[in-house]
Structures are given as C-alpha cells and as structure tokens.
C-alpha positions in Angstrom: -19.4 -1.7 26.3 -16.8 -3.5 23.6 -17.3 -0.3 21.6 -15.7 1.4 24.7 -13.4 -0.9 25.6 -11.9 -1.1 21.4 -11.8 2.8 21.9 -10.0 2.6 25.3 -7.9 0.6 24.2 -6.8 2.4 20.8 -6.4 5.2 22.8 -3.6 3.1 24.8 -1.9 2.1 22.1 -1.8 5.7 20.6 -0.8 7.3 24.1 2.2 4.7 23.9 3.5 5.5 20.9 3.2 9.5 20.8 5.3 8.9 24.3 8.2 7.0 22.5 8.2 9.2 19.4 8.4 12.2 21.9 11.2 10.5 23.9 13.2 8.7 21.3 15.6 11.2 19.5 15.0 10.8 16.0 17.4 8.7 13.6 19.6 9.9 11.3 18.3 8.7 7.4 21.4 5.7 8.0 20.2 4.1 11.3 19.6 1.3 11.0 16.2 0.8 11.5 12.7 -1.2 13.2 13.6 1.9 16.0 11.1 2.3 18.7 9.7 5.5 17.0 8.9 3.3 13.9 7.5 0.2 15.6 5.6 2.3 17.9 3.7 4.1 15.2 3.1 0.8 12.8 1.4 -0.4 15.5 -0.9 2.4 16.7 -1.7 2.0 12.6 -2.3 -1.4 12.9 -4.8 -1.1 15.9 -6.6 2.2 14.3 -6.7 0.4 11.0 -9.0 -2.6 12.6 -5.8 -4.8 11.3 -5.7 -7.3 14.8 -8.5 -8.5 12.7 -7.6 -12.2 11.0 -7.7 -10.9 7.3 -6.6 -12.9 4.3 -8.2 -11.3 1.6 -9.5 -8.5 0.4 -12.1 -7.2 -2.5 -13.0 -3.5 -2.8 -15.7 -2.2 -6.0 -16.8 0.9 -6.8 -16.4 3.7 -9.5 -13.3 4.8 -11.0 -12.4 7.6 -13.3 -9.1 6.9 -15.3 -7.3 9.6 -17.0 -4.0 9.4 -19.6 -3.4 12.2 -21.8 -6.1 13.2 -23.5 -8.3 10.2 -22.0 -10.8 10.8 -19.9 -13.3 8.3 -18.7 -15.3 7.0 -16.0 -16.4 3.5 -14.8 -16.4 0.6 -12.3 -13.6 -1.1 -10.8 -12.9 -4.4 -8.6 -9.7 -4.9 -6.7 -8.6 -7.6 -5.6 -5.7 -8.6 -2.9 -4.1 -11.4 -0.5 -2.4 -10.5 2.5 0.5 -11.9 1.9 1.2 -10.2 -1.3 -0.5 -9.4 -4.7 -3.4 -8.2 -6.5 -5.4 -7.0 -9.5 -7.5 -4.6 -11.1 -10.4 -5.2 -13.5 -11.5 -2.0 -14.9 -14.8 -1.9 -17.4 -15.0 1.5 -19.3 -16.8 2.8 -22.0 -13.6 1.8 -24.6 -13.2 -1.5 -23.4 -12.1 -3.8 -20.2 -8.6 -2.9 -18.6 -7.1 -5.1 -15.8 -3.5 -5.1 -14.1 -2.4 -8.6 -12.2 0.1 -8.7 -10.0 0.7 -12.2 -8.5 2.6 -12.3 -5.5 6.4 -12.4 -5.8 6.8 -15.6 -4.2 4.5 -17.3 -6.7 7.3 -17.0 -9.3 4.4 -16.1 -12.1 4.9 -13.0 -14.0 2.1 -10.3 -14.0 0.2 -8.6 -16.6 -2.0 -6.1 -18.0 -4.8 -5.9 -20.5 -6.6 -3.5 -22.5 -9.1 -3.2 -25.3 -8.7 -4.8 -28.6 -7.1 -8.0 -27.2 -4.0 -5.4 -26.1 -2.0 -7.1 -23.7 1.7 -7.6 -22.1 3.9 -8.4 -19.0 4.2 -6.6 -16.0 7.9 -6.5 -15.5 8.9 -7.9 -12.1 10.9 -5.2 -11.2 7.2 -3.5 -11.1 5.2 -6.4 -9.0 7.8 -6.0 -6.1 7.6 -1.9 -5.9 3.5 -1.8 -5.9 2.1 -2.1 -2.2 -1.1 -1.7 -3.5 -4.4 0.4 -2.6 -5.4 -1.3 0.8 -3.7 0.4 3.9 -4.4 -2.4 6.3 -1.9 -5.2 4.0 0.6 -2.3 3.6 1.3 -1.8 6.9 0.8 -5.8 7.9 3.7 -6.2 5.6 5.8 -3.1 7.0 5.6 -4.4 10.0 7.0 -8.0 9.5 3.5 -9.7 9.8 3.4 -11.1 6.6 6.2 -14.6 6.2 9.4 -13.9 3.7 8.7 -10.1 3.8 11.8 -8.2 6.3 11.5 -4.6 6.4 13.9 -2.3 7.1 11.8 0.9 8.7 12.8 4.1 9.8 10.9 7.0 11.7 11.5 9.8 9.9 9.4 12.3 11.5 6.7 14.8 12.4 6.5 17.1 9.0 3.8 19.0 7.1 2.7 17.2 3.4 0.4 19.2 1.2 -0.5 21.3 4.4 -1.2 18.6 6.5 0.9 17.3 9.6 1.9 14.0 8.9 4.2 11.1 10.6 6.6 9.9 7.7 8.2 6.3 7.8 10.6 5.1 5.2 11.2 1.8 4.8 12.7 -0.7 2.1 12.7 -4.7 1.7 15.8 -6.8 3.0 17.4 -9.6 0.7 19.8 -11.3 2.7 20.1 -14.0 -0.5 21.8 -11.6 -2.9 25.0 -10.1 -3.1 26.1 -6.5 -2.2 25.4 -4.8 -5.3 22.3 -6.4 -6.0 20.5 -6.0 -2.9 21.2 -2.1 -3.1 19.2 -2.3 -6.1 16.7 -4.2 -4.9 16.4 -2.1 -1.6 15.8 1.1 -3.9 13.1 -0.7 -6.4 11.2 -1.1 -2.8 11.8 1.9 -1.4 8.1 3.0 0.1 7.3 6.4 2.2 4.5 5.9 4.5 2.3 9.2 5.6 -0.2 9.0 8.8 -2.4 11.0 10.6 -0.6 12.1 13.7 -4.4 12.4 15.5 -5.5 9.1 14.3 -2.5 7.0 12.9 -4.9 6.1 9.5 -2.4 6.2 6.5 -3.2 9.5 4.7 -0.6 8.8 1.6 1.6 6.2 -0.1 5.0 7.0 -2.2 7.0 5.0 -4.3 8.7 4.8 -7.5 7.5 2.6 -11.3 9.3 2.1 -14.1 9.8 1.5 -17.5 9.3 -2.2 -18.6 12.6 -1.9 -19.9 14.5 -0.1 -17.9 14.0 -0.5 -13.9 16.7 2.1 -13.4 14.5 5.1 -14.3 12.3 6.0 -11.4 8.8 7.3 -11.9 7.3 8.6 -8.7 3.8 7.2 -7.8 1.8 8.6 -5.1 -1.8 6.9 -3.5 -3.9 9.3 -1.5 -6.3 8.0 0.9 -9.5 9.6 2.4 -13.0 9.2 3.7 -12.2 6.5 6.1 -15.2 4.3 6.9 -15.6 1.1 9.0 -16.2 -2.3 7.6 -17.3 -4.9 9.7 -14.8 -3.2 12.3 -11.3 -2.1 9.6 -11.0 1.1 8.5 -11.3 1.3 5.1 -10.8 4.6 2.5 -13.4 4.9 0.4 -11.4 7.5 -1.7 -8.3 6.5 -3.3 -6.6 9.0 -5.7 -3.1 7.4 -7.8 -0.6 10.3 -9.2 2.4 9.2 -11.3 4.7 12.0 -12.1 2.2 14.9 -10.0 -0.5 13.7 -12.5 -4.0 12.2 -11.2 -4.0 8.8 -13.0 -6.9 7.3 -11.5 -9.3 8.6 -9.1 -11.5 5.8 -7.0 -14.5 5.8 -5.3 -15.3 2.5 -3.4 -18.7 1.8 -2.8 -17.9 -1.9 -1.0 -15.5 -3.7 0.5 -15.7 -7.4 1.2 -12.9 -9.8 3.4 -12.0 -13.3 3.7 -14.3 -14.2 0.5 -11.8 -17.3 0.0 -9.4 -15.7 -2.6 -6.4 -17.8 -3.9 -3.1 -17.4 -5.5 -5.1 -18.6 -9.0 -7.1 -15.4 -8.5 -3.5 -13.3 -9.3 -2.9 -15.6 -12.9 -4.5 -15.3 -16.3 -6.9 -17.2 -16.9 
C-alpha cells in the first residue's frame, strides 16, 4: 500500500509538471529565470530521485577505470559528499593512491589532489565552485534552493534530443549578490551547469559544465557526467554507472557497487589530513 501510494503520488507530481511545461511558453535564454517550466521539472526530479528523503551525506564505492593519455587502469573508488556542498575521491590503482578534495566553498579551505610518489597540489577555487559532483540527488537539492547560501538562477530550456535521446535541458548558474557587476558575470559563467532529464521519468541522464586550468580560470574545458542504471537505495535513486568526459574524452568510467547515507560525515571529512 505505501509502495502505491509513493507511486501515485510521483505520478502527480510528474502529471503537474508535464502540464506547466506544456502550457508555459518557453523563455527566451535572457529571462530571467526559477520560471514555472523550471521549478516544475526540479521538482518532479526531486520526488523521482527519492530526494524528500532527510539526506546529509552521502558515500558511494565501487570500481573505477581511469584513463589519461596513454594510461589505462582499473580499480576501486570511494566518494564522498555533504549536502550542502563538497566532496572527495579516493582512488587506489595499481600505480599508486589518487584522491581529489573539494571542501565546501563556504568552509573557506582550499582543496586538493594527490597522486603517487607523494605528488600533490591545490585545487584552484575557481575549480571547487564549478564541480556539482557525481550524486544527482545534491545537484538538484542545490538547483533548487534547498541547500542555505546557494541561489540559483534556472532556466527551462527545453524538450531536445542529446546523443539520440529526448531529454529536458535546464540551465542554470549561481547568484552573488556581494560582488560587483563585472565580477559576478564571471562568477555566473565559472557556474554555469546544464542539467539533462529523462522526460518519462525526470532521473537526471547527464551533467555539463566547464574546468579549467589552475592558472587560468578563463579557459573553459567542457566536462560532461553521464548517468545510468538507476537503482533504489533504501528508497533514492541512485546511478550505479557514472561515466566523466572532459574535452569528448572518457576520463573515468564508474561502477558503484554501494551506496551508504547519513553515515555522520563532517566538514573535516573534505580537509587533509
């Protein structure tokens, strides 16, 4: 009976926002934004993703297979994220231990990678405020103003086809109604995220936005996160396959064998040790 009722209601929800994005004329890519299209579909996500659930935390494991030029290797992941912004890698293959850490913004701490042979550096911050990360559910928590000192400005762009698939696309960058003019332009484009769902079942089927250099935060590298084989957990949709392209090139490739909420993670988790 609460199986049917979760699915009747989903269905709602979905019903209500395929009506508004049938009836609300589209906006142009200027209007401003948080239309009725746009909230509409962020929250048919929201309920198909199992996100009404109180999450905090998140820790996904599995295999990964990590490819960069002429590397090739396979291995075993953990991921780790906070609602409310931030998260890290630890990757163990057969050259050595990789992580990235990415504390949240508002922690003020910078983030950082690692590699083999004591290798290490910063993660430019101009880099921690682009990545959304690999876990739909935050992504779309965030888009959707759930998480505090996040605003997004989101647009409904439309019903179009992506890699032969019918998608609905949002677009949607971060306000920062501290800076000036000039600065928050910048900012808005370093944010700048395109959000791809599955018309028939509003799961997010794709993720693009833009890296850097370290150096130089004006060139743009595109970065795309593909997600498939959706699977509940405990009652949230999860993807169990998560592929990263930077530049059109497959970077990493993940298959998650777990995925574990609410385990108690802290801001200390997202620092070096």
């Amino acid at each position: 009976m609460r199986r049917r009722s979760a699915a009747l209601a989903l269905a709602s929800v979905l019903c209500s926002a395929l009506l508004l994005v049938a009836q609300t004329p589209s906006p142009s890519p200027t209007a401003n934004a948080n239309s009725a299209q746009a909230l509409a579909v962020l929250q048919g996500a929201l309920v198909a993703l199992g996100g009404r659930s109180v999450l905090s935390d998140v820790t996904l494991t599995g295999n990964v297979q990590r490819i960069a030029g002429s590397d090739d290797e396979s291995g075993t992941f953990t991921y780790k994220a906070l609602r409310t912004g931030g998260n890290r890698y630890d990757f163990s293959f057969p050259s050595g231990a990789r992580s990235e850490i990415r504390p949240p913004v508002t922690a003020g701490v910078e983030g950082t990678w690692s590699g083999p042979e004591g290798r290490s550096g910063p993660i430019a911050n101009h880099d921690l405020i682009a990545d959304p990360g690999i876990f739909p559910t935050f992504v779309v928590f965030g888009l959707d103003g759930l998480n505090p000192g996040q605003t997004f400005v989101v647009t409904f762009v439309g019903l179009e086809t992506r890699n032969g698939l019918s998608v609905y696309h949002l677009s949607a960058y971060q306000q920062f109604p501290q800076m000036s003019d000039a600065a928050v332009m910048f900012a808005q484009h370093l944010t700048q995220t395109e959000l791809y769902l599955d018309p028939a079942t509003f799961l997010p089927v794709a993720i693009h936005f833009y890296t850097h250099p370290d150096d130089n935060a004006l060139v743009d590298a595109p970065v795309e996160l593909v997600f498939s084989s959706y699977r509940s957990v405990g009652g949230v949709q999860v993807p169990f396959h998560v592929q990263k392209y930077v530049n059109n090139s497959l970077v990493l490739d993940l298959q998650i064998q777990s995925a574990v909420f609410n385990s108690g993670l802290s801001a200390s988790t997202f620092q070096v040790q």
